[in-house]
N, C-alpha and C positions, 0 to 999 in steps of 0.2 A: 448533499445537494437537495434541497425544496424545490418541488414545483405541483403548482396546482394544491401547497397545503401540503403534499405527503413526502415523506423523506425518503432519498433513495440513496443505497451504499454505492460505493466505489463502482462497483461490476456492474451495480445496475444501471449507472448515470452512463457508464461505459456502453453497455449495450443499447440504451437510451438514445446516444450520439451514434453507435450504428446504425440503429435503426431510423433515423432522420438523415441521415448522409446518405441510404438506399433508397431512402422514398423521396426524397429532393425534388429530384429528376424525371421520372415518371409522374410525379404530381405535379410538377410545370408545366411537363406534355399534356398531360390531361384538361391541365386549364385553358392551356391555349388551343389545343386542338380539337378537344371534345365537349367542351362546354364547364358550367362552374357544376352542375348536378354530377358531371363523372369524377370530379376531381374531388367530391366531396363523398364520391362513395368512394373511392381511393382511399382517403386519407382517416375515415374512419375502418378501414380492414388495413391499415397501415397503424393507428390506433390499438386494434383488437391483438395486432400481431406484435406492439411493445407492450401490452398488459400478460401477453401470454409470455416473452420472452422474459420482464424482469421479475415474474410471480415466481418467488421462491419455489423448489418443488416439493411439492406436501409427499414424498415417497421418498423413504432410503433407497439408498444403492448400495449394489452389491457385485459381486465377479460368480460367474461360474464356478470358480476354486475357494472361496468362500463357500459354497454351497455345497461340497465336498467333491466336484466333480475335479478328477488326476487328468494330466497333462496329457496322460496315454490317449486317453479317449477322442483326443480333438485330433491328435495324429491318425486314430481309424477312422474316420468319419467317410463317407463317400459322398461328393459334393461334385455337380455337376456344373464347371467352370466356362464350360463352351458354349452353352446356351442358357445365360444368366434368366436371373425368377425376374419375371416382370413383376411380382408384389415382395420383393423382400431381396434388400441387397445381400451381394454374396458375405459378407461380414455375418449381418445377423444371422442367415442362411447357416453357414458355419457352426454357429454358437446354439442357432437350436439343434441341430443334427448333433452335435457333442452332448446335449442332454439328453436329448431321447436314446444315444450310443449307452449314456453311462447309467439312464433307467432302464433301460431293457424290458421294456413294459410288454405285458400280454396282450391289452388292449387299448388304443390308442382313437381317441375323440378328435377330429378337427370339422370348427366350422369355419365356414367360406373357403370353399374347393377351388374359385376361380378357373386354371386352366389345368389346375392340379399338378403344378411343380410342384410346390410343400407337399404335398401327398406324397409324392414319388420320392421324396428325398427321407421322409417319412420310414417309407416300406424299406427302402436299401441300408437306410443305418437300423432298422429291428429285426429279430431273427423269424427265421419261420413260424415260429409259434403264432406271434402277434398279429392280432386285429385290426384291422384297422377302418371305422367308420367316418365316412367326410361327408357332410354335407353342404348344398346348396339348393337355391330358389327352383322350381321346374320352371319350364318355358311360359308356360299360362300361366303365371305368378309376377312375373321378372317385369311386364310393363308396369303393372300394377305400383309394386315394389321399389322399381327405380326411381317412381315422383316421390316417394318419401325415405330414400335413402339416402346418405353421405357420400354413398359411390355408385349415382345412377350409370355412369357410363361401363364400369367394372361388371353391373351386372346385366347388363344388356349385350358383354363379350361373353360374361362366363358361358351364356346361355347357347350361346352359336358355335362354340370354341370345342374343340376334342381336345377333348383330356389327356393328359402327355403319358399318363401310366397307363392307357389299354386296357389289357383285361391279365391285369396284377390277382390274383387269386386272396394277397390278404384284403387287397381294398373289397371296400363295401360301399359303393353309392347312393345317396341316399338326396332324394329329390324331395323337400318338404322346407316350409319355413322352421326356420330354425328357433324362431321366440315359441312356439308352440310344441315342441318336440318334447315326448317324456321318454328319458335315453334309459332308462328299466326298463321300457316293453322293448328295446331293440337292442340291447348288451345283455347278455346273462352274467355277467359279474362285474366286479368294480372296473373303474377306469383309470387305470395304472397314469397315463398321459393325455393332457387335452389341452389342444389349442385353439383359443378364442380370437376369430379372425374374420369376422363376417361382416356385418353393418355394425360400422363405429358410432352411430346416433344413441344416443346416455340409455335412453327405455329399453333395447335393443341390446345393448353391452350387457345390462344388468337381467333382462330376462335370460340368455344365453350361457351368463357366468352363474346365473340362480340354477340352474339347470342341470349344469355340469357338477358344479358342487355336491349338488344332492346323492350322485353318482362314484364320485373324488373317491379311490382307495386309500386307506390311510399309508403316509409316505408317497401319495401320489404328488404330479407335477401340473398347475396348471400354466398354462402361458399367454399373456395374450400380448399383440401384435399395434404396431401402430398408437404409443402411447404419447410421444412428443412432437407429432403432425397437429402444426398450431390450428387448422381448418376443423380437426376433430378433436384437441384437447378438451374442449366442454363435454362431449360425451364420455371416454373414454378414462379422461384424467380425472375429470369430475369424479366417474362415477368409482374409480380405480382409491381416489382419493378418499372417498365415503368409507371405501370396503376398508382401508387404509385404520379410517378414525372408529369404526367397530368395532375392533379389535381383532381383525383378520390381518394375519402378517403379511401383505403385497412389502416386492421390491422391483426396484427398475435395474438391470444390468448395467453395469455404466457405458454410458458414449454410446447406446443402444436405444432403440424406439420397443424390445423389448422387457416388459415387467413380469416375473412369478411370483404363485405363491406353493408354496410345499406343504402338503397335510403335513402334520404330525403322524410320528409311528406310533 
């Protein structure tokens, strides 16, 4: 199939026609009842969202049992099914709690705490030994923050919200922008496990994974979060994709908005 000059395969002409048979409809409404300016900002974020759908994905995929994680570990996991994570469906929930079961890390990085579900699920799949540092924006930060974030509303909850894990003795709270954290003055040794989960804007992803890196034990896990959310794929995918073409091995889990990459031992 051609159109506009560029060829597209099977799947893509395929999802091409989905995504024109979705936005039909609402771009009708829009013309008739909001004028031709809303129906044109429609139809270009209707646009953004078939360039982002039939763009090949610049990342392999991978399974967690690919990665050498056993079957055993997804059956211990402890996952809290009765009051679902408002950032992370119970699926990928699941699948990160079975990696951090089967690293058993000592110390454990997450940024964007939000209300601290992943935290808490965090602490119950590692053993007492582990660490665990989470951070997010302080209160006198968060307005600032929220005009130039990907998720001003998120963090304008984080900030009012208690924290679901209380006072966990491995967690460690940690109130600070996260692009400017240097995680050696605040861990005394490597970081076995870190999850990258805070502002998905590209500058942002990449100061916070520069960061972590630097810290990364070898055999470490990193993770980051929200990789195929079309409204953040420029930051995220973009800059996932870069790390990609480096020569840093990133993978995406399949059927997951989850991607890792594993240091070498």
């Amino acid at each position: 199939m051609t159109l506009c000059g560029r060829e597209f395969s099977a799947r893509q002409a395929a999802k091409l026609v989905s995504v024109m048979g979705v936005a039909s409809g609402p771009l009708l409404f829009a013309a008739l009842r909001k004028g031709p300016l809303t129906a044109f900002e429609f139809a270009s974020r209707s646009l953004e969202l078939f360039k982002g759908l039939t763009a090949e994905d610049p990342l392999p995929s991978t399974t967690i049992e690919k990665l050498g994680v056993d079957s055993q570990y997804s059956k211990q996991i402890w996952i809290d099914l009765g009051q679902p994570s408002p950032s992370m469906p119970p699926g990928e929930l699941a699948l990160l709690c079975s990696l951090v079961k089967w690293k058993n890390p000592k110390t454990v990085v997450e940024i964007g705490t939000y209300k601290g579900f992943t935290t808490l699920h965090l602490s119950r799949n590692t053993s007492e030994m582990c660490r665990i540092f989470t951070v997010d924006l302080p209160p006198e930060a968060a307005g600032q923050k929220a005009s130039r974030s990907s998720d001003p509303h998120l963090i304008k909850e984080s900030v009012t919200s208690e924290r679901v894990f209380g006072k966990d003795s491995k967690i460690t709270q940690i109130l600070e922008d996260s692009t400017s954290i240097e995680w050696a003055r605040i861990v005394n040794r490597p970081v076995d496990f870190a999850l990258v989960d805070g502002s998905h804007l590209y500058e942002h992803v990449r100061k916070d994974t520069e960061a972590v890196l630097k810290v990364l034990a070898p055999g470490g896990i990193l993770v980051w979060h929200d990789y195929l959310r079309v409204e953040i794929r420029r930051g995220v995918g973009q800059y996932l994709s870069e790390l990609q073409k480096s020569g840093l091995p990133v993978y995406r889990l399949e059927g997951t908005t989850i991607c890792v990459h594993v240091r070498a031992a």
